[in-house]
C-alpha positions as CSV (number, residue, x, y, z in Angstrom):
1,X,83.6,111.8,75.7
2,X,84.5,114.5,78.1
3,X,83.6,115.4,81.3
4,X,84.5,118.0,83.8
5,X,82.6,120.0,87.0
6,X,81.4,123.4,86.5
7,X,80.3,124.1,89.9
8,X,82.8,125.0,92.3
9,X,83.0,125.1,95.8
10,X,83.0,128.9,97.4
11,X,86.4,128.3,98.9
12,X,88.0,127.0,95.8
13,X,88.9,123.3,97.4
14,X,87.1,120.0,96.9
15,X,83.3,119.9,97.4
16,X,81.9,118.1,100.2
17,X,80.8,115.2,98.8
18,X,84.4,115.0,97.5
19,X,86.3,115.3,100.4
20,X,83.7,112.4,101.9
21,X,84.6,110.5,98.7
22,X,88.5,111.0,99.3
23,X,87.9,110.0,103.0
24,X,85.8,107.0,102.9
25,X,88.3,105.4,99.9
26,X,91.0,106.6,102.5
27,X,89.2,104.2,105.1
28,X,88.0,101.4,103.5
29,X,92.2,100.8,101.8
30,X,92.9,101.4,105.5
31,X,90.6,99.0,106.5
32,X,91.7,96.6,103.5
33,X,95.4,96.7,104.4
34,X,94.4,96.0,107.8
35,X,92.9,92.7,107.1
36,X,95.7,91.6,104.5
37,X,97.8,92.0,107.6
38,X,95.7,90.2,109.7
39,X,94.8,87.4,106.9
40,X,98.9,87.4,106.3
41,X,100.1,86.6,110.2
42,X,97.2,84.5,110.6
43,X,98.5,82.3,107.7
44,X,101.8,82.1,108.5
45,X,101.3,81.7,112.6
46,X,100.2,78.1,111.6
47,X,103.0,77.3,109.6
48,X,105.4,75.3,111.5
49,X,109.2,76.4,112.3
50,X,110.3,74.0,109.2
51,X,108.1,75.3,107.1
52,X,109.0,79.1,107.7
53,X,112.9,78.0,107.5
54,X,111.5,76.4,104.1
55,X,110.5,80.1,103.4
56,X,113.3,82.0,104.6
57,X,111.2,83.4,107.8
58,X,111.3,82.9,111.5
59,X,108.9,83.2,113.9
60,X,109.9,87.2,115.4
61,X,109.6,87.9,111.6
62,X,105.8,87.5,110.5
63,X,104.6,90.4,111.7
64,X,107.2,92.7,110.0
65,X,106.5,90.3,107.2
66,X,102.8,90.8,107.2
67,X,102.9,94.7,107.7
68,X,105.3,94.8,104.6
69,X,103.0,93.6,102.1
70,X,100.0,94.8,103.3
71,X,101.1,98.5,102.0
């Protein structure tokens, strides 16, 4: 089944509850990377300096750790 939008907007761009779509998604993966980041140097500030060495990190490294895979 097929579906497409017959109305269009006067200016020719997205409608307005399209753009709000686009930006709320926009926000809430913004928002959702944010806490991955958070969750991520949260769990890996209590690991101990063995632990991280058992990992291949160091202590000056979790937050470029965290910010990595939270994109």
């Amino acid at each position: 089944m097929a579906l497409f939008e017959t109305t269009r907007s006067q200016f020719g761009g997205p409608s307005l509850p399209g753009r709000l779509s686009a930006s709320f998604s926009a926000f809430v993966s913004a928002f959702q990377a944010w806490n991955d980041s958070r969750v991520t140097r949260s769990a890996l500030s209590q690991l101990t300096d063995r632990e991280l060495d058992d990992i291949g990190l160091h202590r000056g490294s979790i937050d470029e750790v965290a910010h990595r895979l939270s994109r």
